[in-house]
N, C-alpha and C positions, 0 to 999 in steps of 0.2 A: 651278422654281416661283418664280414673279418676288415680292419681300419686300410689295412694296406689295398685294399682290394678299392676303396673309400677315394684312397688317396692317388690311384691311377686312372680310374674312374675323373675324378676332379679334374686328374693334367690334360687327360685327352680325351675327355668324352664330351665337351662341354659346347663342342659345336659338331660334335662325329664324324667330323674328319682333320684331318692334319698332315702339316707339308714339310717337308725339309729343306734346308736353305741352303741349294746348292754353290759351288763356291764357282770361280770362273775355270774355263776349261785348262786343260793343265797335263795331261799325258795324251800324247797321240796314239799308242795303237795299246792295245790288250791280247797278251798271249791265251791261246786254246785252254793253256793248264792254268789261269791264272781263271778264266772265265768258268773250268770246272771245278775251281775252287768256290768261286761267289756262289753257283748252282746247288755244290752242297749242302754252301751256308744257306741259305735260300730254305732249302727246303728242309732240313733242319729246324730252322724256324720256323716254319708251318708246322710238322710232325707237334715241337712243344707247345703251338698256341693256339691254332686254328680250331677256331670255335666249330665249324664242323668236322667230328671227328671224322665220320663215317663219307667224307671227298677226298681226305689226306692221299690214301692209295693210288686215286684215281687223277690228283693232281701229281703225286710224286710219279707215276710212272707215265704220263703225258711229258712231263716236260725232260727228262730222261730221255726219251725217244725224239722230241725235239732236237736235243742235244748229240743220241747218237747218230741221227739223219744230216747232222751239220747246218741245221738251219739258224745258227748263233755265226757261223765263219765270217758273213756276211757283216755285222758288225763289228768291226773293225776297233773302234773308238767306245769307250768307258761308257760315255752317255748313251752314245747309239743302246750298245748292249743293255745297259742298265733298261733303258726305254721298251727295249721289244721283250725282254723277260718281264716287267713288268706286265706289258701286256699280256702276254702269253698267259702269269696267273690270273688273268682277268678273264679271258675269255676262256682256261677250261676250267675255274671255279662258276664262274658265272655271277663273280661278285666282285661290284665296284671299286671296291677299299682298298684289292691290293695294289700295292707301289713298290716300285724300287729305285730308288736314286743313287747318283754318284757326285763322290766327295774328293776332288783332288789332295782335298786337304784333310782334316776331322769333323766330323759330325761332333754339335753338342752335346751335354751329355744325354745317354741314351739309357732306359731302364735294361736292365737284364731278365727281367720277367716281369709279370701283370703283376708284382705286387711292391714291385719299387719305383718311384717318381724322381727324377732327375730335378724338380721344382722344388724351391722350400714354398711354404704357405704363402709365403708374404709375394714372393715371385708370381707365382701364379694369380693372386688376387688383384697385382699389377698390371698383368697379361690380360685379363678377363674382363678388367674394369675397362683399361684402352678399348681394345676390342667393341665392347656394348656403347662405348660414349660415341666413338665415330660412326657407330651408323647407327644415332638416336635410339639405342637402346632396342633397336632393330625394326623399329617403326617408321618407313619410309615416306608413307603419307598418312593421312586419317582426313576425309571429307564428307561431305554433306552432298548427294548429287540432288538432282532437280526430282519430284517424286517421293519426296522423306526416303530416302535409301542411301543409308549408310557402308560408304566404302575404308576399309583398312589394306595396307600395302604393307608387309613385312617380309623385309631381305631376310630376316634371322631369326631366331627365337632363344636369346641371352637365358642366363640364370635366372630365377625366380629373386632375389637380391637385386639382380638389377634392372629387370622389367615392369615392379611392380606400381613404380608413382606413375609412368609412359602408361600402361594398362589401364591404371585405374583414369589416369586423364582419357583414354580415349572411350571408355565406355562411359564413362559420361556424359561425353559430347554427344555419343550418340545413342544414348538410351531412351529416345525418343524416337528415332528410326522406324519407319513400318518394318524395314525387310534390310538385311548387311548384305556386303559379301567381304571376303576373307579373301586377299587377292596374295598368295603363292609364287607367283610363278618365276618369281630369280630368286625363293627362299633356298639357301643350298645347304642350310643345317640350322640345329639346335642345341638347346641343352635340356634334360629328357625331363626335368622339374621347374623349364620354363613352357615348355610344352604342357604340363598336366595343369600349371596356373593359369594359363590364359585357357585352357578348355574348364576349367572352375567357374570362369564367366559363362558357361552356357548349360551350367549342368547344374542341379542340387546335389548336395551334401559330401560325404566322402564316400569316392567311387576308385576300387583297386582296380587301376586300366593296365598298365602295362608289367611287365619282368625285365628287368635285363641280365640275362643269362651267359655264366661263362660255361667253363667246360665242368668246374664243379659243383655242386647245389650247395653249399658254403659263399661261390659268388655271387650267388643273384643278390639282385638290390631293385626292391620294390617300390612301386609309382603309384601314387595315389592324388586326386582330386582333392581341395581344399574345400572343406564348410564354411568358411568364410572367406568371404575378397572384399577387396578396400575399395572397390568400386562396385556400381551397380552391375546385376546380373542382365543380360540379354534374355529378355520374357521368351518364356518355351514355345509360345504360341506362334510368334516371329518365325520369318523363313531365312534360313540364311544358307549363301552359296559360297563354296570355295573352288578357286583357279588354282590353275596349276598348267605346269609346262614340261616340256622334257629335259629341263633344266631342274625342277623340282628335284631336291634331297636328300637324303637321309633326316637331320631334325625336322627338314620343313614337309617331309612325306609323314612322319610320325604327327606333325600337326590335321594335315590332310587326313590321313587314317582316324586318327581322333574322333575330328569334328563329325567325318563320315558315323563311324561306329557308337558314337554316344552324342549328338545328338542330334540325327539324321542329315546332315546336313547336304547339298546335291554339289558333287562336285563335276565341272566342267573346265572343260582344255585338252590336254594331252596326255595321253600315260606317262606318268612320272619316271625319274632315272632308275630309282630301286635300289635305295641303300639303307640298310636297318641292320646295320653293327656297325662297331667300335675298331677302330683300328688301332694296335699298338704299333708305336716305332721302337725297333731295333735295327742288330746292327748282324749283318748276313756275312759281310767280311770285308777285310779292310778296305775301306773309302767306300764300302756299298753301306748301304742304308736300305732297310725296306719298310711298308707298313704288314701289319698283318690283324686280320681282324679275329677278335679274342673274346667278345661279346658281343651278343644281338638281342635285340627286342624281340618279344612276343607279346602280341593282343590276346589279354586273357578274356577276351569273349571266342576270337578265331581260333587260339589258340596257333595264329599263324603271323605271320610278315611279309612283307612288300621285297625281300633282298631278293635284288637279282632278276622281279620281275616287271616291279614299277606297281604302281597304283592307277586303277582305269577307269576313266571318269565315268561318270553317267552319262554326262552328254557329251559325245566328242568333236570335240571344232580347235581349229589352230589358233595356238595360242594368242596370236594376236588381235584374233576373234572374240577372244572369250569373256571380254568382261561386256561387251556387245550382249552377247546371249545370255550371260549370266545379269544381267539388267533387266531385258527384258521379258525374262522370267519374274524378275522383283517386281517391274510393274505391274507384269499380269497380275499379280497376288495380291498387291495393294489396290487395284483397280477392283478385284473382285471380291474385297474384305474391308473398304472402306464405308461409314456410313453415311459419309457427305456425299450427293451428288455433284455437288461444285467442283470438289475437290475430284472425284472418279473423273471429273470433264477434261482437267488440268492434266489428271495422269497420262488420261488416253492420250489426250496432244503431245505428250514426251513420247508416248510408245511410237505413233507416227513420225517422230522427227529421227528416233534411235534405227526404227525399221527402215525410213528414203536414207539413214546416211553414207555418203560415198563410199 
């Protein structure tokens, strides 16, 4: 696994997506030649990075025809432009990640290819550490509801380094639980070995789940399950459900996908956004910025991924619906796997109160 490969990976894989910090607006119009210069650059940069190689054609001579149809004249202004070619590679790739931004001024610094980082080490551990403290290490809730059913809430899925005390504190609170659910649904990424540590909670041993692949077999960089966690395991027997929204994704779809694929777990909500690669920032031409995605995940059981199509639940209800029905499945379970009759009396009265509620 080549370091530099390691080291780009690190700067911008660590939530699977990433933005650029545009600066305030600053030239009013943009010339026809200066717009087929960004286009070039543009796609130029797709030709050397894009992980699919076998769309490059298909995206280069879309947007070409775009361009010689004059459907770019209309914008006018850096941003406008920048915004609707952005779009454009989104909707004839059919993938998420790509961006294009505009910089009155300069863009920070930018790699020149997948295997240079613009961050020193110490930069980025700065970056990554902020990032996970403010949003509790990307644990938004963790509760007990009425029924032994354990709920966890995660905006994010941090590094494995900084998830690990949050983790290990939450399955212990609830590893006494009949039934979890895994609530999703404003997670909008991860980092792809804080994802394989918290599904280490619901699996035995070490299990190779994921690849992420660039364009050459020198990049991939392998995922694997941990044999051990510093916290209790969620007993195999338990049912657990994960939500999701159309907000769901990229890391927080790769947790989705997971929990789904190894160890069974029922997801309900909404077909997720459907993003499973990596996007690199570069630089398309002067004051443009774009991303472009350079590596993607693959489920070594599907030997497939969610990019571009979303992940679709088992059960589908609007998301604001979902932890509703995904409850009420948890009761079902625990009502019809408990040995106390006392207690089955108590569930059922939660099931009635969750089924009248407004």
């Amino acid at each position: 696994m080549v370091a530099g490969v390691r080291r780009a990976h690190r700067a911008f894989v660590a939530f699977l997506l990433f933005s650029f910090c545009a600066l305030a607006f600053g030239q009013a119009t943009l010339t026809e030649q200066q717009k087929s210069r960004v286009i070039d650059g543009a796609l130029a940069r797709v030709r050397e990075i894009y992980v699919e190689q076998g769309d490059i054609p298909k995206i280069d001579a879309a947007i070409r025809e775009k361009a010689a149809k004059g459907e770019y004249r209309a914008a006018s202004t850096p941003e406008a432009f920048a915004a609707q070619l952005g779009e454009d590679l989104r909707k004839v790739s059919g993938d998420p990640h790509f961006r294009v931004d505009y910089n009155p001024g300069e863009f920070g610094p930018m790699p020149t290819s997948m295997k240079s980082a613009p961050e020193t080490d110490a930069q980025r551990e700065a970056r990554l550490h902020v990032q996970a403290v403010l949003s509790n290490n990307g644990f938004a809730r963790v509760e007990r509801l009425d029924g032994n059913v354990g709920v966890i809430v995660m905006t994010s899925v941090p590094r494995t380094d900084e998830i690990i005390e949050t983790a290990a504190a939450a399955m212990t609170f609830l590893k006494d639980t009949s039934a979890l659910i895994l609530d999703f649904r404003a997670n909008r990424g991860g980092d792809p070995g804080g994802v394989n540590h918290l599904l280490s909670y619901f699996v035995e041993g070490r299990i190779h789940t994921y690849d992420f692949v660039g364009r050459k077999p020198e990049d991939t960089m392998e995922y694997f399950t941990e044999a051990t966690v510093r916290g209790p395991r969620y007993a195999a027997d338990k049912p657990v459900f994960v939500l999701t929204s159309a907000r769901t994704f990229s890391g927080g779809e790769a947790m989705v996908d997971a929990m789904r694929t190894w160890r069974h777990a029922k997801v309900i909500g909404e077909r997720t956004k459907g993003g499973a690669v990596a996007a690199l920032p570069v630089k398309a031409a002067d004051h443009f910025g774009m991303g472009v995605p350079f590596m993607k995940t693959v489920n070594l059981v599907t030997g497939k991924n969610w990019n571009g199509v979303g992940i679709e639940p088992d059960v589908a209800v609007p998301a604001d619906k979902a932890q509703d029905a995904a409850y009420l499945l948890a009761l079902e379970s625990v009502a019809a796997t408990t040995q106390s009759a006392m207690f089955r009396e108590q569930v059922q009265a939660v099931m009635e109160r969750v089924k009248t509620k407004p």
